[in-house]
C-alpha positions as CSV (number, residue, x, y, z in Angstrom):
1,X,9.4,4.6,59.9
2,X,11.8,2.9,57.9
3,X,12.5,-0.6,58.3
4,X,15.6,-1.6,60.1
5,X,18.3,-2.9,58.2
6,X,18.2,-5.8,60.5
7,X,15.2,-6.6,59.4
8,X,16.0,-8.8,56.6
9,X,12.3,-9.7,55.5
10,X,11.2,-6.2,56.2
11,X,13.8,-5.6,53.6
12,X,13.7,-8.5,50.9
13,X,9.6,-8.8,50.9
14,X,6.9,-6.2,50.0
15,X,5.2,-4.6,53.0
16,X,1.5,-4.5,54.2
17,X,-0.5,-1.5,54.7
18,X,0.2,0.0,58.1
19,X,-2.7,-0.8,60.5
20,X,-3.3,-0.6,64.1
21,X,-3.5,-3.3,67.0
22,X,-6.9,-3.2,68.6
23,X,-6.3,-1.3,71.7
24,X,-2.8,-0.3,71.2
25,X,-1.0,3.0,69.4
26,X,1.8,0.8,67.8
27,X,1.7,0.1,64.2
28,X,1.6,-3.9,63.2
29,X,3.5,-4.1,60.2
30,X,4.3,-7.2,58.1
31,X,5.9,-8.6,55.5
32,X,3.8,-10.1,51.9
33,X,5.1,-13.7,51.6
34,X,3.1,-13.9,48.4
35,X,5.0,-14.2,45.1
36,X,4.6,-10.9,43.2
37,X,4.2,-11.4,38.9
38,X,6.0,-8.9,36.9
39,X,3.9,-7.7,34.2
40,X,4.0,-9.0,30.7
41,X,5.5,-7.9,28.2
42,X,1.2,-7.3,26.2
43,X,0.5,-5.8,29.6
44,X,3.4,-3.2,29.6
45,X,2.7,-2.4,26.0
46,X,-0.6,-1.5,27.0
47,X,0.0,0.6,29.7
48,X,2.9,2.6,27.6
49,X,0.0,4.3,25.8
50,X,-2.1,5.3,28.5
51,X,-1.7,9.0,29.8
52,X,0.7,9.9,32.5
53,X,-0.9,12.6,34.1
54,X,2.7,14.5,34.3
55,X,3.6,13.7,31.1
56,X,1.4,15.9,28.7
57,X,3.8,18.0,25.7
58,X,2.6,20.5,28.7
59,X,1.2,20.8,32.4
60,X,-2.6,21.1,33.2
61,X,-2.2,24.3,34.4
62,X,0.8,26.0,34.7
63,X,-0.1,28.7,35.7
64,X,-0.9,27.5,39.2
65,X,3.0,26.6,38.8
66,X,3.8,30.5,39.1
67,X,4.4,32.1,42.5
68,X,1.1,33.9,43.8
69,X,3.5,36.9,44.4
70,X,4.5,36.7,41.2
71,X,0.8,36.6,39.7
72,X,0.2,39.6,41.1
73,X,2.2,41.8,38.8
74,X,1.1,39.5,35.8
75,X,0.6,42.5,33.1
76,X,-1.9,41.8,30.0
77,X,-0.7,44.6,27.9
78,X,-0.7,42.8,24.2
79,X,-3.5,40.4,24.5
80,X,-6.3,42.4,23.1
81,X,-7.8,46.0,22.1
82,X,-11.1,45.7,23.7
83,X,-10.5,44.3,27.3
84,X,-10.8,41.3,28.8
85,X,-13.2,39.3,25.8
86,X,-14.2,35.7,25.0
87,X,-11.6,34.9,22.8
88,X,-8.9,37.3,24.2
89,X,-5.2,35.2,23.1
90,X,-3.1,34.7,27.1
91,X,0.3,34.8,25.4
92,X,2.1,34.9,28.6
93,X,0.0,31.2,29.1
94,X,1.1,29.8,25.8
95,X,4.7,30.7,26.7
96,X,4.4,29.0,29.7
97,X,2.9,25.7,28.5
98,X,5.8,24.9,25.6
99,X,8.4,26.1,27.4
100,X,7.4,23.3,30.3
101,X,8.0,20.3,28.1
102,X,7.4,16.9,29.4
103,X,8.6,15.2,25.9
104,X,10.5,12.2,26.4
105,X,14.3,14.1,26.3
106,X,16.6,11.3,24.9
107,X,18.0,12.9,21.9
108,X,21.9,12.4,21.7
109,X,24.3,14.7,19.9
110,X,25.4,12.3,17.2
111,X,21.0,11.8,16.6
112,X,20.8,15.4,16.8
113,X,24.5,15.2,14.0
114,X,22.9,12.8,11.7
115,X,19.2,14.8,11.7
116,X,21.0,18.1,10.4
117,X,23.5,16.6,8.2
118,X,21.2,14.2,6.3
119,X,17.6,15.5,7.5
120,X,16.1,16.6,4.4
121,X,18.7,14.4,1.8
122,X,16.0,13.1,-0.2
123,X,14.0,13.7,-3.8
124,X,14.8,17.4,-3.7
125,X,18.6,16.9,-3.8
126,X,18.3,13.1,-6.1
127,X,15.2,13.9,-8.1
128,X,14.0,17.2,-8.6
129,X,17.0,18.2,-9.3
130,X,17.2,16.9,-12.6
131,X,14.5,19.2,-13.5
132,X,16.1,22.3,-12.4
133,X,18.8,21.1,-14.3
134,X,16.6,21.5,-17.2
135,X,15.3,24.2,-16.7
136,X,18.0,26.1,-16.0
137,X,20.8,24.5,-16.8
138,X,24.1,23.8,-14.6
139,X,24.9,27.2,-13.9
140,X,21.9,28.3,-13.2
141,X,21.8,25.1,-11.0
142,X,25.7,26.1,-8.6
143,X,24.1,29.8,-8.6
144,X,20.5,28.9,-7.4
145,X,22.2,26.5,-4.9
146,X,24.7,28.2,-3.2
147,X,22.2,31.8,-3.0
148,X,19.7,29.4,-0.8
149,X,22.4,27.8,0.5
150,X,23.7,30.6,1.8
151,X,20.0,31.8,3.2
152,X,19.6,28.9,5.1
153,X,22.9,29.0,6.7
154,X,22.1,32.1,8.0
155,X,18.3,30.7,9.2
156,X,19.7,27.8,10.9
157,X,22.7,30.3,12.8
158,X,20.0,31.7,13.8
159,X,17.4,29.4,14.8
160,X,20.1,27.7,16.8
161,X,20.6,30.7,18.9
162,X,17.5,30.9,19.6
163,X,16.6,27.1,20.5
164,X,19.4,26.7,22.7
165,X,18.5,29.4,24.9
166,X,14.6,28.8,24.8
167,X,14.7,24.5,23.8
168,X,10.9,24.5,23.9
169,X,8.1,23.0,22.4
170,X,6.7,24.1,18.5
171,X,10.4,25.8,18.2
172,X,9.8,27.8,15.1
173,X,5.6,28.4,15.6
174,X,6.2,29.0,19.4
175,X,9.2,31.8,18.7
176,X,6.6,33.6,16.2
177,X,3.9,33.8,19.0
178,X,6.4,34.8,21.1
179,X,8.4,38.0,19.8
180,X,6.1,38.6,16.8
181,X,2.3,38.0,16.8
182,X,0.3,34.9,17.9
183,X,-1.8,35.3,15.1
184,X,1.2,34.5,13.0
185,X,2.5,31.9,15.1
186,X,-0.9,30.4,14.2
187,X,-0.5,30.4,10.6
188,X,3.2,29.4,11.1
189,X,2.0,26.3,13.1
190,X,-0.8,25.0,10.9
191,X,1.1,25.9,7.7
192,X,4.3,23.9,9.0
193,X,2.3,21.1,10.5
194,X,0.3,20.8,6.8
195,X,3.8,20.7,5.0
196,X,5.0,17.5,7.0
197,X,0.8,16.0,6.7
198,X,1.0,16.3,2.8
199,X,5.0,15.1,2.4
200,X,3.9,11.7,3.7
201,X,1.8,10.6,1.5
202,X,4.1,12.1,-1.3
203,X,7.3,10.3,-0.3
204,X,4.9,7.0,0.6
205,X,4.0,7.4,-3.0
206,X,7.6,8.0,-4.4
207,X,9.2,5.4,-2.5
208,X,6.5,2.7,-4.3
209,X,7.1,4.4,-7.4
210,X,10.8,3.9,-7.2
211,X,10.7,0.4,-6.7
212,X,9.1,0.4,-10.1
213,X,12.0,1.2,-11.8
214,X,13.4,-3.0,-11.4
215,X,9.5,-3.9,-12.7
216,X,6.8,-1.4,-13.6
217,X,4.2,-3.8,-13.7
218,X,4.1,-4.1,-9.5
219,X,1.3,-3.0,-7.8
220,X,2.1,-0.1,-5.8
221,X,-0.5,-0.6,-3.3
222,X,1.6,-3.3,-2.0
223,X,4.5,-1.5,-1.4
224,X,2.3,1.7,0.0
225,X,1.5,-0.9,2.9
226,X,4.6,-2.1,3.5
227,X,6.2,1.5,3.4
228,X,3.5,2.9,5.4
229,X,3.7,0.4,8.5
230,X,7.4,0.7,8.5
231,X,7.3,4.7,8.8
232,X,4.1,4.2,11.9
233,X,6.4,1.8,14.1
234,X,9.2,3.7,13.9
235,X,7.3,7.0,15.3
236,X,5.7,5.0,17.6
237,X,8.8,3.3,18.8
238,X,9.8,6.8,20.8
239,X,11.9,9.9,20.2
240,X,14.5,7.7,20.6
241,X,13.8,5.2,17.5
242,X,13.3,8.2,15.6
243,X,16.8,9.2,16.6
244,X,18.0,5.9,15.7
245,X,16.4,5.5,12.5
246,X,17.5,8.6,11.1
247,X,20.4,8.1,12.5
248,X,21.1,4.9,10.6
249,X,19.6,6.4,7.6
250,X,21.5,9.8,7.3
251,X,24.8,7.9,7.2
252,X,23.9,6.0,3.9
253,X,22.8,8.9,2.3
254,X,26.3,10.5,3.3
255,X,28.2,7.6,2.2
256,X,25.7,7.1,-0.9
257,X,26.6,11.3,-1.5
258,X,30.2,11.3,-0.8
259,X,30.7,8.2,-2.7
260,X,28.8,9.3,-5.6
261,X,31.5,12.4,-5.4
262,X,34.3,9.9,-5.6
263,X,33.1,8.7,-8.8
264,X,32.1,11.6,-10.6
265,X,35.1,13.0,-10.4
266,X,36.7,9.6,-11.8
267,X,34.4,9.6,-14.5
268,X,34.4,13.3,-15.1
269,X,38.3,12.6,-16.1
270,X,37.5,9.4,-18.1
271,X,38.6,6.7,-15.1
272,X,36.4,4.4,-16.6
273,X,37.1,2.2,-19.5
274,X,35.8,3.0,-22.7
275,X,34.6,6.8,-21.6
276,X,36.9,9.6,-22.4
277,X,37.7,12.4,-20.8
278,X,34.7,14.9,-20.3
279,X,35.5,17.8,-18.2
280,X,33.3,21.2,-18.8
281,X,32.0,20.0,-22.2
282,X,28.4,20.3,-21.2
283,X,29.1,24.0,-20.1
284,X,29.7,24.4,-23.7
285,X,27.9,22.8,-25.4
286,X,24.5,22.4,-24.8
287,X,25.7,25.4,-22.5
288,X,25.8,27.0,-19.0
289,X,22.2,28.3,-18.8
290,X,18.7,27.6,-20.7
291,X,16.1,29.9,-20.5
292,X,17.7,32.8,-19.5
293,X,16.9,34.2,-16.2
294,X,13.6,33.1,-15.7
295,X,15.4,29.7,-15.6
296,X,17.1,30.8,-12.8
297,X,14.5,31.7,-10.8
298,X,12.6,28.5,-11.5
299,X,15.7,26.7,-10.0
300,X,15.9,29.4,-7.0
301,X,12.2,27.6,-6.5
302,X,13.1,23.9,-6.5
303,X,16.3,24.7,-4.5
304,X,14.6,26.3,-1.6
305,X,11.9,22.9,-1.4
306,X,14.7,21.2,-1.3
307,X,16.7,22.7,1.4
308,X,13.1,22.3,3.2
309,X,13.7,20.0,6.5
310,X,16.7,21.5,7.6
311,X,14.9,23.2,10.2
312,X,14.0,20.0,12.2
313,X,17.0,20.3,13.9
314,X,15.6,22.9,15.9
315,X,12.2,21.2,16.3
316,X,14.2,18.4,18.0
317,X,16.1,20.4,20.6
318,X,13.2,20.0,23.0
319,X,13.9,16.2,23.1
320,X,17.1,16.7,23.3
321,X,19.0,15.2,26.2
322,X,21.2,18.3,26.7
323,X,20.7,21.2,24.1
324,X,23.2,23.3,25.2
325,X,26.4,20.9,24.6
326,X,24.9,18.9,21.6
327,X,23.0,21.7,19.6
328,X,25.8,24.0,18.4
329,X,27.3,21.5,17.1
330,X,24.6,20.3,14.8
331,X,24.0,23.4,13.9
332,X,27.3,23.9,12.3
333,X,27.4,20.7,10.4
334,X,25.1,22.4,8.2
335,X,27.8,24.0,6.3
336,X,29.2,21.2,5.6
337,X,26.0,19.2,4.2
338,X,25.7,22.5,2.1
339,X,28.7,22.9,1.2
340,X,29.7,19.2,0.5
341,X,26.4,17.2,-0.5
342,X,24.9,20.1,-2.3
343,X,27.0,22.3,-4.1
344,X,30.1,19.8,-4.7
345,X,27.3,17.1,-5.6
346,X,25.7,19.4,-8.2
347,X,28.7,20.9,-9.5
348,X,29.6,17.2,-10.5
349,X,25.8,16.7,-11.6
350,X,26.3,19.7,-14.0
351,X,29.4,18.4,-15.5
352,X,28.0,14.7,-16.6
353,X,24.3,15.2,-17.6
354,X,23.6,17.8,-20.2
355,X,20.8,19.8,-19.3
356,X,18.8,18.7,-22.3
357,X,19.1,15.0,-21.7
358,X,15.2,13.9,-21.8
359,X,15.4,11.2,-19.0
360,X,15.1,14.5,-17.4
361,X,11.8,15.1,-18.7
362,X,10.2,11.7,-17.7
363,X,6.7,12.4,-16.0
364,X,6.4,12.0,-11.9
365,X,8.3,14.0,-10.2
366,X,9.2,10.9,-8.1
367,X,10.2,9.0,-10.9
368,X,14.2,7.4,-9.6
369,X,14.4,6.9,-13.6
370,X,14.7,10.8,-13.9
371,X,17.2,11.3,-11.2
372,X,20.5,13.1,-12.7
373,X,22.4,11.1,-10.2
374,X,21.2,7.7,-11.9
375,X,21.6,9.1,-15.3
376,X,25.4,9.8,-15.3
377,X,25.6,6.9,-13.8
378,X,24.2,4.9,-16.7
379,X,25.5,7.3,-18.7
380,X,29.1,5.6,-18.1
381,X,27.9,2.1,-18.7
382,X,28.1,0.5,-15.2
383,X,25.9,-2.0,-14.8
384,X,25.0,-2.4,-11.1
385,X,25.1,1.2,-9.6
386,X,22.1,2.6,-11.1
387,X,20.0,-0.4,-9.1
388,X,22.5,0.5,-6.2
389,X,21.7,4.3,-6.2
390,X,17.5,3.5,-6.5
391,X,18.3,1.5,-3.2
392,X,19.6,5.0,-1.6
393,X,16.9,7.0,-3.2
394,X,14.7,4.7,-1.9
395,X,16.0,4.7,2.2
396,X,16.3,8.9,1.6
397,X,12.9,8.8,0.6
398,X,11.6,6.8,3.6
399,X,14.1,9.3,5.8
400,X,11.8,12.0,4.8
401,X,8.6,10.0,5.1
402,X,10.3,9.2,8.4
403,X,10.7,12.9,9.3
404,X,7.5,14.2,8.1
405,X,5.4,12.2,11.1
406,X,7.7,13.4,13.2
407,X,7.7,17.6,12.4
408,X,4.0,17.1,11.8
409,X,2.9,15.5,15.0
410,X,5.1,17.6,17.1
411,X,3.8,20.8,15.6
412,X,0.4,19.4,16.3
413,X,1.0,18.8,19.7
414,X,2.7,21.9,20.6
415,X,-0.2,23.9,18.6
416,X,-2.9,22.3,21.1
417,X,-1.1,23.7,24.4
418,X,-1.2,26.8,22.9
419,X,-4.7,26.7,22.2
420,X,-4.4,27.2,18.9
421,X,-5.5,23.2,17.9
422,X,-8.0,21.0,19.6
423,X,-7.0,19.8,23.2
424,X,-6.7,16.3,22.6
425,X,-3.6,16.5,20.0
426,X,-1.8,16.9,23.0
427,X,-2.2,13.6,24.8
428,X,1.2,12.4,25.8
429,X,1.4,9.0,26.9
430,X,3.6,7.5,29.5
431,X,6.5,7.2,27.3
432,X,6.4,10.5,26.1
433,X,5.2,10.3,23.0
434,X,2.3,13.0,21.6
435,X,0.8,9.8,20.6
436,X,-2.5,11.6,19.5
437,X,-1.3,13.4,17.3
438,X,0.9,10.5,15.8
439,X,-1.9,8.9,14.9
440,X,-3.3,11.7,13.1
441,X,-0.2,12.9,11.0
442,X,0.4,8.8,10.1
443,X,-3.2,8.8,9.2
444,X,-2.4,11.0,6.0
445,X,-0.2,8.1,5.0
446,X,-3.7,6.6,3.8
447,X,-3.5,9.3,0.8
448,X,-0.9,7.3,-0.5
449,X,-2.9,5.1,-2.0
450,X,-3.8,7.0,-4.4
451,X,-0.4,5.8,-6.2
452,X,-2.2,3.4,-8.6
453,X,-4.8,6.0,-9.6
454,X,-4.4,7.8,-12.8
455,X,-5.3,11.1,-11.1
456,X,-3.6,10.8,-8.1
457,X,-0.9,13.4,-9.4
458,X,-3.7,16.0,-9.9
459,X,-4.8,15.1,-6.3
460,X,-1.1,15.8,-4.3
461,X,-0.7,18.8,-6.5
462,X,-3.1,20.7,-5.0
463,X,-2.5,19.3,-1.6
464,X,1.0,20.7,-1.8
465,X,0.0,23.8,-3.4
466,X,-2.1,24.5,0.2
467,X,1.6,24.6,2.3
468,X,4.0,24.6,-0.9
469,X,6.2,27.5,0.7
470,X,5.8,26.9,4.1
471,X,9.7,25.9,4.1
472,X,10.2,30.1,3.0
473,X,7.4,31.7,5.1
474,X,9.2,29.4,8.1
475,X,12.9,30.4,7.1
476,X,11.8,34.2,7.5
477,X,9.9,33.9,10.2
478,X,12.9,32.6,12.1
479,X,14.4,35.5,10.8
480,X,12.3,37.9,11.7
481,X,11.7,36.4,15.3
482,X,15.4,36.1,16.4
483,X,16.0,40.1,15.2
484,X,13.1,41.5,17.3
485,X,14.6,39.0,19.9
486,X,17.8,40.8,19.8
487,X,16.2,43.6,20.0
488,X,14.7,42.8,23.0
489,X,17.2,41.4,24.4
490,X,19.4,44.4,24.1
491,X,16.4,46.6,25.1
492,X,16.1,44.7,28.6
493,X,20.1,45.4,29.0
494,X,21.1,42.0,28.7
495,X,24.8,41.3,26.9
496,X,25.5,38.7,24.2
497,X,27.7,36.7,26.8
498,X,25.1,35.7,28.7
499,X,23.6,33.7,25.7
500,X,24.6,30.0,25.6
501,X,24.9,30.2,21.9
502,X,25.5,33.2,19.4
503,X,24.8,32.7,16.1
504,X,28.1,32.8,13.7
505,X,26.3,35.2,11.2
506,X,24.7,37.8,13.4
507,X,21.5,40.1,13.3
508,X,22.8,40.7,10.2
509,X,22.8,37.3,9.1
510,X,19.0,37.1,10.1
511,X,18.1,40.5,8.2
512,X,20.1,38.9,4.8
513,X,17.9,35.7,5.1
514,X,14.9,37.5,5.3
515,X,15.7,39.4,2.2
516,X,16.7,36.4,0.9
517,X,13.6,34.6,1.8
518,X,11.3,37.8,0.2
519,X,13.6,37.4,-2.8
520,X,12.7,33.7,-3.7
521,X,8.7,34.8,-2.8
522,X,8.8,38.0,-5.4
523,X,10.4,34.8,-8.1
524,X,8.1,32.5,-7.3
525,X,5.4,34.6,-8.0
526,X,6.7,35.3,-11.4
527,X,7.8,31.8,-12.6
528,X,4.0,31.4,-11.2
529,X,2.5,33.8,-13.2
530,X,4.9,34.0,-16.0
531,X,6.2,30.4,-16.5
532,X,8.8,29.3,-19.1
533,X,7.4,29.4,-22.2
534,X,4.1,30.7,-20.8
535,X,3.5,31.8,-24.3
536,X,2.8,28.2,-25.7
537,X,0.0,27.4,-22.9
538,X,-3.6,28.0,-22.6
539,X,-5.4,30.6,-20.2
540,X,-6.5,27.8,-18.1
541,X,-3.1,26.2,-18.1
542,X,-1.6,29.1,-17.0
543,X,-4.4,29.8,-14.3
544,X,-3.8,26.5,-12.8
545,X,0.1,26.6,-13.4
546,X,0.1,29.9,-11.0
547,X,-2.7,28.8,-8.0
548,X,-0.5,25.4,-7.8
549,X,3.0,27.4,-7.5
550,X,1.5,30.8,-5.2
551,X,-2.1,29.4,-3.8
552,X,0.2,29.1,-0.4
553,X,0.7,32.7,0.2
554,X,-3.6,33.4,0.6
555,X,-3.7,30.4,2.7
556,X,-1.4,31.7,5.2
557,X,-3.4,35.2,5.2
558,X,-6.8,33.7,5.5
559,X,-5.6,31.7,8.4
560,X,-3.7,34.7,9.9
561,X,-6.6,37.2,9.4
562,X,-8.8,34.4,10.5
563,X,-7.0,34.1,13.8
564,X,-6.4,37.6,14.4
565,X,-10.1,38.7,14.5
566,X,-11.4,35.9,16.4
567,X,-8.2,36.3,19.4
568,X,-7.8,39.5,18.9
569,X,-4.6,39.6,19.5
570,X,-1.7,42.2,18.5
571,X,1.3,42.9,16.9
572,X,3.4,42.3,20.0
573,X,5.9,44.8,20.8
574,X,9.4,45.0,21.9
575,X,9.2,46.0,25.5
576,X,6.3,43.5,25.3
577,X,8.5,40.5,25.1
578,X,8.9,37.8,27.1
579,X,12.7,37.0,27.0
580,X,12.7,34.7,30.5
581,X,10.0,31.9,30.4
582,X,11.5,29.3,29.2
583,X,15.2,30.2,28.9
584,X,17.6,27.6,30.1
585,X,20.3,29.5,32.1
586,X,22.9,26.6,31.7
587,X,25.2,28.2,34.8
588,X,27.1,30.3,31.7
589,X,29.7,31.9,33.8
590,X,31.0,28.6,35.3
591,X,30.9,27.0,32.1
592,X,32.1,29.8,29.8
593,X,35.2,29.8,32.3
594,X,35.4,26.3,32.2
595,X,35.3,26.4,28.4
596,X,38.1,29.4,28.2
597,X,40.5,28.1,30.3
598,X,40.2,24.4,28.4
599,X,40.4,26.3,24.5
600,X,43.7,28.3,26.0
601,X,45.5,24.5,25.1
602,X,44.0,23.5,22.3
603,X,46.3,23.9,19.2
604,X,45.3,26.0,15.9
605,X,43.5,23.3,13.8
606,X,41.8,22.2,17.0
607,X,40.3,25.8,17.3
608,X,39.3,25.9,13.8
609,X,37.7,22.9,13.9
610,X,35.7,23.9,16.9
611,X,34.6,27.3,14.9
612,X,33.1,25.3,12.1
613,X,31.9,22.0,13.9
């Protein structure tokens, strides 16, 4: 029984245990006069990291979550060939445990903003774009560009639909399992999570690499630990200081971008004293494209790596604090970040750097010295903002570093309540935080100090050959998983309307991305096999040249094949699907009335806005 509210000590002071008077049914309850200590601060720390029984990326057992009735008319039709077996693959269980997500959900629509518009702003868009510049040319470099860009729009439309409706743990990995085969959303998962495990050592390494450029003779190591601790705290700080940080950092890489627009076109129309006038003089003269079309392809290659991040987006919507309202909206930014920091950016890049300036060629890949960005800077003779852009370069590269813990150890973590990764990458401590498999993604940072090793190039290479186009087979998969989705959605006679969230472009959207995706496979394969100038290099040159660029693609297969046999698991079929676990209803007819009768006031440019943000 309640205390009274008379009783003001009842009230103010903790209360005793119930216990009974000898001899007598009435409880003797009494106030604790004692002072109670709040915990320290060491003391909360400590107890942030221990596990929270209800707050694993998933629940013990779900299943005993599912009503016995229910149970009964569970249905194992795609699980395996041979019966019930050893290793027999409970898809219907998997579904279950990451679409019960017990992430920490604090994720706001401007983190959510920030993470697609400047998410994967980082070497591939400031550095390695120089070389496709020379290899291509600045044609080649708009052309290569806007055909990804126009792929990934298309992905992301369609991821979006699907992680609004199903806002679940693993996103991308988990939607493969679903509506295409667990086996491949295996090899989806490990491959994704190895992408994000190898960029952090790379970006550790570039970051230290681009301090070099005020005083090459620093010792990288240094910087590696400096750069390393400050990527670990942030991850472990929550969802929510990830939010922050990329937050913080994605708006100086947009004003760093936008700014860098400003000025290009000033000194594109000689704004700047002593330079005259420039305009397309570089598309004459060296010219619009080098090396022909296999140039092209080589740049369709460095564009798709680095459009690679984008995706994260969707990743996040399970720590999202409300998906449905927040989501959309991030989505759509991406056209803008294509349209503006990409295209316009290397439009502007193409017009002030020849492609045969050889800053271009300098060796490392990370090297800020070859970025095209700093070239036409200095190119113009301005003293300071050639040190200022090295300082964005810098925070984008720590962005990605940033990023990479995070897509890494939630892939992990979502892996392991599928069964498809050892159990304990799935510890979740009380704050929400996969905290396992944080350790173990920010544990790859180590690698990084290999940056003061002669070999250390040789080293990443091959690391990145083993997921180096993960970003493409993700981008289709997506693809692929949202068409059979509609299909099985429209199977199971359920209408478009009752989806929180259609995407812009379509199926048919999906089916051109996967093309598209297949497309920049078939020319990776031959810039792999045939490079530029492939004539000129040695048999062994050219052997290593095409396991470094393609060794990816048997990866995925051995792991696929791998899986496949020992789960035997199927090719899941349409009628198969599970299109309800998971799904976030949202109360869409209240709120889609809600939403029509508030657009019937808006004015035109309001609507419009709306459509595109």
């Amino acid at each position: 029984m309640p205390p009274s509210s008379r009783d003001i000590e009842m009230n103010i002071f903790p209360v005793k245990e119930d216990s009974l008077a000898q001899g007598s049914s009435y409880t003797m309850r009494e106030p604790l006069y004692e002072e109670t200590v709040p915990p320290r601060f060491f003391d909360r720390l400590v107890d942030g990291f221990r596990r929270d029984p209800s707050q694993r990326v998933t629940p013990d057992d779900p299943a005993d979550e599912i009503h016995t009735t229910e149970g009964a008319q569970f249905q194992w039709p795609i699980l395996a060939r041979r019966g019930l077996q050893s290793h027999h693959y409970d898809v219907r269980r998997a579904n279950l445990q990451t679409a019960q997500s017990h992430l920490a959900r604090k994720l706001k629509g401007r983190h959510l903003q920030m993470i697609a518009i400047g998410g994967s702003i980082g070497t591939g868009l400031f550095v390695a774009s120089g070389r496709a510049l020379e290899a291509g040319g600045p044609a080649s470099l708009l052309i290569a560009y806007l055909f990804i860009g126009c792929m990934l729009y298309c992905t992301v439309q369609a991821l979006g639909e699907l992680a609004v409706s199903f806002p679940v743990a693993g996103s991308f990995s988990s939607y493969s399992t679903r509506f295409i085969d667990p086996s491949w959303g295996f090899a989806m998962g490990w491959n994704y999570a190895l992408q994000w495990l190898v960029a952090l050592p790379l970006e550790i390494i570039a970051a230290s690499i681009t301090i070099t450029y005020w005083n090459p003779d620093l010792n990288k190591a240094i910087f590696v630990t400096i750069f390393l601790i400050a990527v670990v705290a942030i991850n472990l700080s929550g969802v929510k200081g990830y939010g922050e940080a990329e937050f913080i950092f994605a708006i100086i890489k947009v004003i760093a971008v936008i700014g860098f627009i400003l000025l290009g076109i000033v000194l594109n129309i000689g704004g700047v004293p002593g330079g005259g006038y420039i305009g397309s003089l570089y598309w004459r003269d060296p010219g619009a494209f080098h090396n022909g079309f296999k140039g092209l392809c080589s740049v369709f290659v460095t564009a798709a790596f680095s459009f690679a991040g984008t995706e994260l987006v969707g990743l996040a919507a399970a720590e999202a604090a409300n998906p449905r309202k927040s989501l959309p909206t991030a989505i759509k930014q991406v056209f803008w970040r294509i349209t503006l920091f990409y295209i316009v950016a290397l439009f502007l890049i193409g017009l002030l750097v020849p492609y045969d300036d050889p800053r271009l060629l300098i060796p490392g890949s990370a090297s800020a010295a070859a970025s095209p960005f700093v070239i036409a800077i200095e190119n113009a003779g301005i003293e300071v903002l050639p040190s200022v852009m090295n300082v964005v370069i810098l925070i984008a590269v720590l962005s990605v570093g940033n990023s990479s813990v995070f897509g890494s150890s939630r892939t992990l973590a979502a892996l392991a309540d599928q069964n498809q990764a050892p159990r304990i990458l799935s510890y979740v401590d009380r704050r929400g935080r996969p905290l396992v498999s944080i350790v173990v993604a920010s544990s790859m940072g180590l690698l990084a100090y290999l940056a003061d090793l002669k070999e250390q190039s040789v080293v990443l290479d091959w690391l990145v050959a083993i997921s180096g186009l993960s970003s493409i087979f993700t981008w289709s998969s997506i693809c692929l998983a949202h068409i059979r989705f509609r299909r099985a959605w429209a199977q199971k006679d359920h209408s478009l309307r009752e989806l929180a969230f259609n995407s812009q472009c379509g199926v048919f959207g999906s089916y051109l991305g996967f093309f598209f995706n297949m497309l920049v496979l078939v020319a990776q394969f031959w810039v792999g096999a045939w490079p530029v100038n492939w004539d000129k290099r040695s048999p062994s040159e050219l052997a290593k040249n095409f396991f470094v660029q393609f060794m990816a693609v048997p990866v995925v297969v051995v792991f696929y094949v791998a899986h496949r046999f020992y789960a035997r698991t199927s090719f899941i079929k349409v009628i198969d699907m599970d299109i309800d676990t998971g799904r976030r209803e949202f109360n869409l007819p209240i709120l889609l009335a809600q939403e029509a009768e508030e657009r019937k006031g808006w004015p035109g440019w309001k609507r419009l806005y709306k459509f595109l943000c």
